[in-house]
Structures are given as structure tokens and as C-alpha cells.
Biotite code that builds the C-alpha atoms (Angstrom):
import biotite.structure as struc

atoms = struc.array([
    struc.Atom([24.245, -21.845, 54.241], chain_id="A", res_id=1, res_name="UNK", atom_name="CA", element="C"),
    struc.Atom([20.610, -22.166, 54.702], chain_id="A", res_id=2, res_name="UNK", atom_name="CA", element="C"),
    struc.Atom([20.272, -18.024, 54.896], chain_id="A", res_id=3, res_name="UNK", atom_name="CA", element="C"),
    struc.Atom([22.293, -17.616, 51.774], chain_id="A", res_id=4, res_name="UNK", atom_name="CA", element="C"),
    struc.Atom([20.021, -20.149, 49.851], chain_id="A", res_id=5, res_name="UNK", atom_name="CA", element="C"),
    struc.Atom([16.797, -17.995, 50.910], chain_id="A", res_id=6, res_name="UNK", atom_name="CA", element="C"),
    struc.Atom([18.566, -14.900, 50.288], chain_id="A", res_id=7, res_name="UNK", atom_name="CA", element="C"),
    struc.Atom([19.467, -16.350, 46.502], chain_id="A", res_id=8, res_name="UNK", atom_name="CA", element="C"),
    struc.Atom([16.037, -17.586, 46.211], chain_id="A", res_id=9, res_name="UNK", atom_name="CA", element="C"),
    struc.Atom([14.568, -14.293, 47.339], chain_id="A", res_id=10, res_name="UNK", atom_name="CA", element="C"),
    struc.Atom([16.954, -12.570, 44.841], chain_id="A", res_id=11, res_name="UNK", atom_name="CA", element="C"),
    struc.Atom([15.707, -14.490, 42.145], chain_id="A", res_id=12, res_name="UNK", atom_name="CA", element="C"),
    struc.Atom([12.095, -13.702, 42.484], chain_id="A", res_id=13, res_name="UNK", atom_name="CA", element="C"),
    struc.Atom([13.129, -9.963, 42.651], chain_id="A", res_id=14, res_name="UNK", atom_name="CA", element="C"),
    struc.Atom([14.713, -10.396, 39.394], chain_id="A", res_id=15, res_name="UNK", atom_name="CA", element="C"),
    struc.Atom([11.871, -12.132, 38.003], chain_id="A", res_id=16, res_name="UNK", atom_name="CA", element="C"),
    struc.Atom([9.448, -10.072, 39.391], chain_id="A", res_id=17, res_name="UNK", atom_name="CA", element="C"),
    struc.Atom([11.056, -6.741, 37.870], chain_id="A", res_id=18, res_name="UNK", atom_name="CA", element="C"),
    struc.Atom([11.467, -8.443, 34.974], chain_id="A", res_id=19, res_name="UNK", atom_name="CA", element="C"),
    struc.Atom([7.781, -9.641, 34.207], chain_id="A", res_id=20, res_name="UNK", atom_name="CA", element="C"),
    struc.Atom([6.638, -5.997, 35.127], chain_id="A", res_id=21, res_name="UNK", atom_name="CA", element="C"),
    struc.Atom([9.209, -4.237, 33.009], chain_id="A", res_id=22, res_name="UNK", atom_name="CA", element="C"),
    struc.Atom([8.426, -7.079, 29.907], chain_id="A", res_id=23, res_name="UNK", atom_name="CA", element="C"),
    struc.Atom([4.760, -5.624, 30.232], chain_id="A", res_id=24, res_name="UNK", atom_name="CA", element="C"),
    struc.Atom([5.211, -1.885, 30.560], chain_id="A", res_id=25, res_name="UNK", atom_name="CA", element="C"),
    struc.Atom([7.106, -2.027, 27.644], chain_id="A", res_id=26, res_name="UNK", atom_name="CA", element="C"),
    struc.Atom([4.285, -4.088, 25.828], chain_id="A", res_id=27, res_name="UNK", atom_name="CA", element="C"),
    struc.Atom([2.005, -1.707, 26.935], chain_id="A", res_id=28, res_name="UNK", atom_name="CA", element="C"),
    struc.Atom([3.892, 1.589, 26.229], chain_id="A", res_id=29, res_name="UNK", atom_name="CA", element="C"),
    struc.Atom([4.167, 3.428, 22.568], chain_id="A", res_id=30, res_name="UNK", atom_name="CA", element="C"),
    struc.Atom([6.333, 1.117, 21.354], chain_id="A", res_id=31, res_name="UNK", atom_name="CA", element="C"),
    struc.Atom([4.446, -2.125, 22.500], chain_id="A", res_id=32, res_name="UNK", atom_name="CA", element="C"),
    struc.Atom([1.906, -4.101, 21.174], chain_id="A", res_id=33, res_name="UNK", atom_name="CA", element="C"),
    struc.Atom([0.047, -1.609, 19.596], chain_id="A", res_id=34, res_name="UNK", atom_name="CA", element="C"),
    struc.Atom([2.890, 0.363, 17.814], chain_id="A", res_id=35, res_name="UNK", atom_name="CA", element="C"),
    struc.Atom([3.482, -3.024, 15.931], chain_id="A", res_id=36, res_name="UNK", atom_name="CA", element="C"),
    struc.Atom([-0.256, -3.828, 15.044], chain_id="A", res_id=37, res_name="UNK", atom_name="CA", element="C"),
    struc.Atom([0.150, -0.356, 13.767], chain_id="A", res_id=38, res_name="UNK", atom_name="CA", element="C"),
    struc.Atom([3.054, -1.170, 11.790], chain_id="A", res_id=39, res_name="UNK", atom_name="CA", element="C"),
    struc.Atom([1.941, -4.202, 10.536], chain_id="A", res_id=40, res_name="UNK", atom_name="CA", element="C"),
    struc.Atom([-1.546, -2.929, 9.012], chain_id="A", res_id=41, res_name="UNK", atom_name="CA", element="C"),
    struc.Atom([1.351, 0.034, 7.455], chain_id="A", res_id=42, res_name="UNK", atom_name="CA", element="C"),
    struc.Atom([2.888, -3.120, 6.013], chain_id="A", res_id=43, res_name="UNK", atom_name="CA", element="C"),
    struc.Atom([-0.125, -4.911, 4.746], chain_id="A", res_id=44, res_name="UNK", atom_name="CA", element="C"),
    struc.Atom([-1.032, -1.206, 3.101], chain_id="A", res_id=45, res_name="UNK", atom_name="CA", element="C"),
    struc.Atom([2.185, -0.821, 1.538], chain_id="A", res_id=46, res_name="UNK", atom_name="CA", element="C"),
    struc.Atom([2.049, -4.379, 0.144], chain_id="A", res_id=47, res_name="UNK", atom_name="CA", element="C"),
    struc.Atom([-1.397, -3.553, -1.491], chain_id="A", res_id=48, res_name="UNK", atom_name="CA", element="C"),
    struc.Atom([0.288, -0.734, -2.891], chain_id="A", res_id=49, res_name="UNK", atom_name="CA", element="C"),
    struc.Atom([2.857, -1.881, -4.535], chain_id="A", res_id=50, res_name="UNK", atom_name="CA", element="C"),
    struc.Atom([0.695, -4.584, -5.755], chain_id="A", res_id=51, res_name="UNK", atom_name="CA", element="C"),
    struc.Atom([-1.381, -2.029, -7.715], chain_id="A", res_id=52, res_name="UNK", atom_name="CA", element="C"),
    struc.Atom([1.945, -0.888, -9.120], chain_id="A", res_id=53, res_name="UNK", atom_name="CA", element="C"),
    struc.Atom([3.148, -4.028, -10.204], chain_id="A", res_id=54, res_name="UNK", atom_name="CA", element="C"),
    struc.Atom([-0.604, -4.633, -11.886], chain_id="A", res_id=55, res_name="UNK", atom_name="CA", element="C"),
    struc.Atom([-0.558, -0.928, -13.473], chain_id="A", res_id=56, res_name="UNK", atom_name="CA", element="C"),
    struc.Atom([3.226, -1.113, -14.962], chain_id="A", res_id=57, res_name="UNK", atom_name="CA", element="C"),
    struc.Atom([2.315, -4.696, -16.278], chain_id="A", res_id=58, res_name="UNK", atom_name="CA", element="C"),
    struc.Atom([-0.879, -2.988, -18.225], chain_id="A", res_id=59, res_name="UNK", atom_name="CA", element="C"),
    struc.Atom([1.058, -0.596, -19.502], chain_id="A", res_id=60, res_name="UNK", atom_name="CA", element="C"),
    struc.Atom([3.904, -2.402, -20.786], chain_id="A", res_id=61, res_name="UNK", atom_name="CA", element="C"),
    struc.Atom([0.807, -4.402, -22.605], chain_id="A", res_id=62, res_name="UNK", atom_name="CA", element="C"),
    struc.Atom([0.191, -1.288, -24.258], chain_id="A", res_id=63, res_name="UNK", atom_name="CA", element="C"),
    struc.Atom([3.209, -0.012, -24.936], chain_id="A", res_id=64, res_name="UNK", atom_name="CA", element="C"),
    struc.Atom([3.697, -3.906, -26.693], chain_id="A", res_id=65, res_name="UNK", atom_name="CA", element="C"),
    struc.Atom([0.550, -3.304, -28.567], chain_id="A", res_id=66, res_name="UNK", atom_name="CA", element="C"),
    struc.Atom([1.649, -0.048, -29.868], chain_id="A", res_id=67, res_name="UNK", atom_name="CA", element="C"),
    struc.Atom([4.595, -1.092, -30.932], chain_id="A", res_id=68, res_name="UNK", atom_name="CA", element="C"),
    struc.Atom([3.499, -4.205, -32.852], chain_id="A", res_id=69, res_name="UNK", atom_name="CA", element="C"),
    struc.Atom([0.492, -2.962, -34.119], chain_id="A", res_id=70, res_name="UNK", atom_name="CA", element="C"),
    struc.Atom([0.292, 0.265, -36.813], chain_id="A", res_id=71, res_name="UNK", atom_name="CA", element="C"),
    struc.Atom([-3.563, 0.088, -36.150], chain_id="A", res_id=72, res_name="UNK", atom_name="CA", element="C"),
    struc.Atom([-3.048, 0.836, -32.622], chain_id="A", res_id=73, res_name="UNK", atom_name="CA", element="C"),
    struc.Atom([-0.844, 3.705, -33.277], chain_id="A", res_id=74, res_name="UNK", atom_name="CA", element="C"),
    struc.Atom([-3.107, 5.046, -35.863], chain_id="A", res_id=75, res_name="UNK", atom_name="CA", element="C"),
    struc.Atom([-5.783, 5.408, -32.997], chain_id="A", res_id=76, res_name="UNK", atom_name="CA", element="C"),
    struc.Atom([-3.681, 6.676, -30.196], chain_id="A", res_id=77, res_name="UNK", atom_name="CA", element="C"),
    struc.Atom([-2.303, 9.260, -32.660], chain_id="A", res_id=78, res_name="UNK", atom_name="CA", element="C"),
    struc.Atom([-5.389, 10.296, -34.163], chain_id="A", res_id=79, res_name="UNK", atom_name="CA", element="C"),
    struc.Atom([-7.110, 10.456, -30.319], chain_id="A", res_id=80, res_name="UNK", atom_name="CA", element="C"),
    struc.Atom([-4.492, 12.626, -29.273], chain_id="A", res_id=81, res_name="UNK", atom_name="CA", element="C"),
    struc.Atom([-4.077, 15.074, -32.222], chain_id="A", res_id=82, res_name="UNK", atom_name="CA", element="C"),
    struc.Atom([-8.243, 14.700, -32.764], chain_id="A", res_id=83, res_name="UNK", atom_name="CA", element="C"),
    struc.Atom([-7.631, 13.714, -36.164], chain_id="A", res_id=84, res_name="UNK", atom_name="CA", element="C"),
    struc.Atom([-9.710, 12.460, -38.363], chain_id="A", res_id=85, res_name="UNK", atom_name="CA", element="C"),
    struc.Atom([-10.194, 11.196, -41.816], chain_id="A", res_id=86, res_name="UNK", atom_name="CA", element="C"),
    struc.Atom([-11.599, 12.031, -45.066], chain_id="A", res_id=87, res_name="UNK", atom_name="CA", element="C"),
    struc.Atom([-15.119, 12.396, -45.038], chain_id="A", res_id=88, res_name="UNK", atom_name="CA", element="C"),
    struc.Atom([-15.570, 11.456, -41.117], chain_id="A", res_id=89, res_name="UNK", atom_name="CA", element="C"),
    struc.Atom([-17.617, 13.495, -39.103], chain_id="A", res_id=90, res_name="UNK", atom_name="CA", element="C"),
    struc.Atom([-16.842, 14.067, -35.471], chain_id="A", res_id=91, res_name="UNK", atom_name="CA", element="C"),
    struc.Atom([-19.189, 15.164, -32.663], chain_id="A", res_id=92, res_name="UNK", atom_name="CA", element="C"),
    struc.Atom([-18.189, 16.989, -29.654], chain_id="A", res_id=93, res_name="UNK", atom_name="CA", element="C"),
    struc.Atom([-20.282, 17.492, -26.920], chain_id="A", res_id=94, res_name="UNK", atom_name="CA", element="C"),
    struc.Atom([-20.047, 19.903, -24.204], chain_id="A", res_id=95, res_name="UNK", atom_name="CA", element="C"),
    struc.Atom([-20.834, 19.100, -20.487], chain_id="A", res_id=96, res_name="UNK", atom_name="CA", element="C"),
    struc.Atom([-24.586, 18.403, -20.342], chain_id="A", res_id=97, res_name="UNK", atom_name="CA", element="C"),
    struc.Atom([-26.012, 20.475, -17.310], chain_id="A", res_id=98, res_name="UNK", atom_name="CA", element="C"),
    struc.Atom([-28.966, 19.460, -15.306], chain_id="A", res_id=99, res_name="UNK", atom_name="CA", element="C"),
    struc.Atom([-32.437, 20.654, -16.607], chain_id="A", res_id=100, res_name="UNK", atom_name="CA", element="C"),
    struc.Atom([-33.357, 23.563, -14.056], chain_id="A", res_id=101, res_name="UNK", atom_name="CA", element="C"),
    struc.Atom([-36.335, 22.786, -11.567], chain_id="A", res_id=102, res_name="UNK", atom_name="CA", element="C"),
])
């Protein structure tokens, strides 16, 4: 009785012993630890992302809003876009300015 307690005892260990050393070669392999910091900054990036999104599509449902309400608004954007302009305006248009040569 006293050999088959040290034999279960001794069986034990093993098992814990394998397990503790497979628990860390599988936190240090390529899918441990570092494959989830990795994952987790691809998360954080994402989030940013999408956060921009969200911010963008929000300004430009304010400007879609605007155009809609607002015939002054639409006169600009149409007028920008076409270049038109009114009676006796006077637009400028400048080319690219190049550097003075040295």
C-alpha cells in the first residue's frame, strides 16, 4: 500500500511536471505570448481605424445635411466644381509656383 502511494505520488509530479513544461513551450512558441501581444496591438490598430471612419462618415453626413438644407451651400459646391462664376467676378488661377533657381 505504501509503494502504490509513492508510485501515485511520483505519477503525479510526472504529470505536473510535463504539464508546467508543455504550458510554457506553448507560451513561448509562435502562438504564445507574443503572437497575442501581436494581435492585440492589430486590435488596438483596427479600433483606431474604424474610429477615424466613424469620425469621417459623421463629417460627411454634416455636409451632406448642410447641402441639403442650405441653397447657399449648394450654390458654392456647384460653382467650385463647374468653376463657375458670376457676372462681373474675376477669377485668378495660378499655376504651380517653382522655386527661384540658385
Amino acid at each position: 500500500m505504501a509503494m502504490k502511494l509513492s508510485l501515485l505520488k511520483i505519477g503525479y509530479a510526472v504529470v505536473l511536471v510535463v504539464g508546467v513544461v508543455y504550458g510554457f513551450a506553448e507560451m513561448r512558441g509562435p502562438n504564445g505570448l507574443g503572437r497575442l501581444m501581436e494581435k492585440r496591438q492589430d486590435i488596438r490598430n483596427l479600433e483606431q481605424q474604424n474610429e477615424a471612419l466613424h469620425k469621417e462618415i459623421e463629417a460627411k453626413k454634416s455636409r451632406i445635411g448642410r447641402l441639403a438644407d442650405s441653397p447657399e451651400e449648394q450654390e458654392l459646391e456647384i460653382r467650385k466644381r463647374l468653376k463657375l462664376v458670376k457676372e462681373h467676378e474675376k477669377t485668378y488661377i495660378l499655376g504651380d509656383q517653382q522655386s527661384a533657381p540658385k
